[in-house]
N, C-alpha and C positions, 0 to 999 in steps of 0.2 A: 528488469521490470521496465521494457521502455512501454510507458504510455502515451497514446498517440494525442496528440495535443486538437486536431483537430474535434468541429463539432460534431455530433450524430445526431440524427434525427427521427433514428428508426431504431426500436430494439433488436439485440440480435440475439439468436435461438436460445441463446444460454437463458436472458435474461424473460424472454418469455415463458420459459420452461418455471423460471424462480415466481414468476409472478402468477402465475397458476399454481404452484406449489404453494403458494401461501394464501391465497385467495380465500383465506377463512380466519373466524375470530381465533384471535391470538390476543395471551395477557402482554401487560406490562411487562412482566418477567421472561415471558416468552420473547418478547422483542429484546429484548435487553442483552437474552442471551444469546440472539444472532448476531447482534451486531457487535455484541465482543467476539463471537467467532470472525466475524468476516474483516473485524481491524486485525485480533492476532494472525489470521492470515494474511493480510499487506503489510501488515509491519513483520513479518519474516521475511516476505520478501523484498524487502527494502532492505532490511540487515546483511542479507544476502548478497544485496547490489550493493550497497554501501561499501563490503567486506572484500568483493570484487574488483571495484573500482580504488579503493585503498591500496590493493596488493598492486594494481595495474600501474599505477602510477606511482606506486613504491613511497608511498606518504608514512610520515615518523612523527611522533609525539610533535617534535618540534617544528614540524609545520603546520599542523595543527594548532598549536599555540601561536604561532608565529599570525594564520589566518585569523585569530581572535585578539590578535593585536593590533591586528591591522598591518604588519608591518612583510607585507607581502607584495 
């Protein structure tokens, strides 16, 4: 999940697509439940890079702990 850090200024196709797709009243509930779709979808994919970048670097309980100790 590398996202790109720079600014946009423009939307791109996807997001206009989404914004005409929704382009009508919607409840509370209705919102509610997009936007838990579209966190469970980046937070998979975070787990995924997360789970990636773990193996890559061959990280152990104990460096983990070690990085919450500070003693890194």
């Amino acid at each position: 999940m590398s996202a790109s850090q720079e600014s946009h200024t423009e939307l791109n196709p996807i997001q206009v697509s989404l914004l005409r797709l929704f382009n009508r009243p919607m409840s509370e509930g209705e919102s509610l439940a997009l936007k838990r779709l579209i966190v469970n979808h980046y937070s998979g994919q975070l787990k995924e890079e997360v789970t990636r970048v773990v193996a890559e670097k061959g990280y152990t309980q104990k460096d983990f702990d070690d990085m919450l100790n500070n003693e890194v």
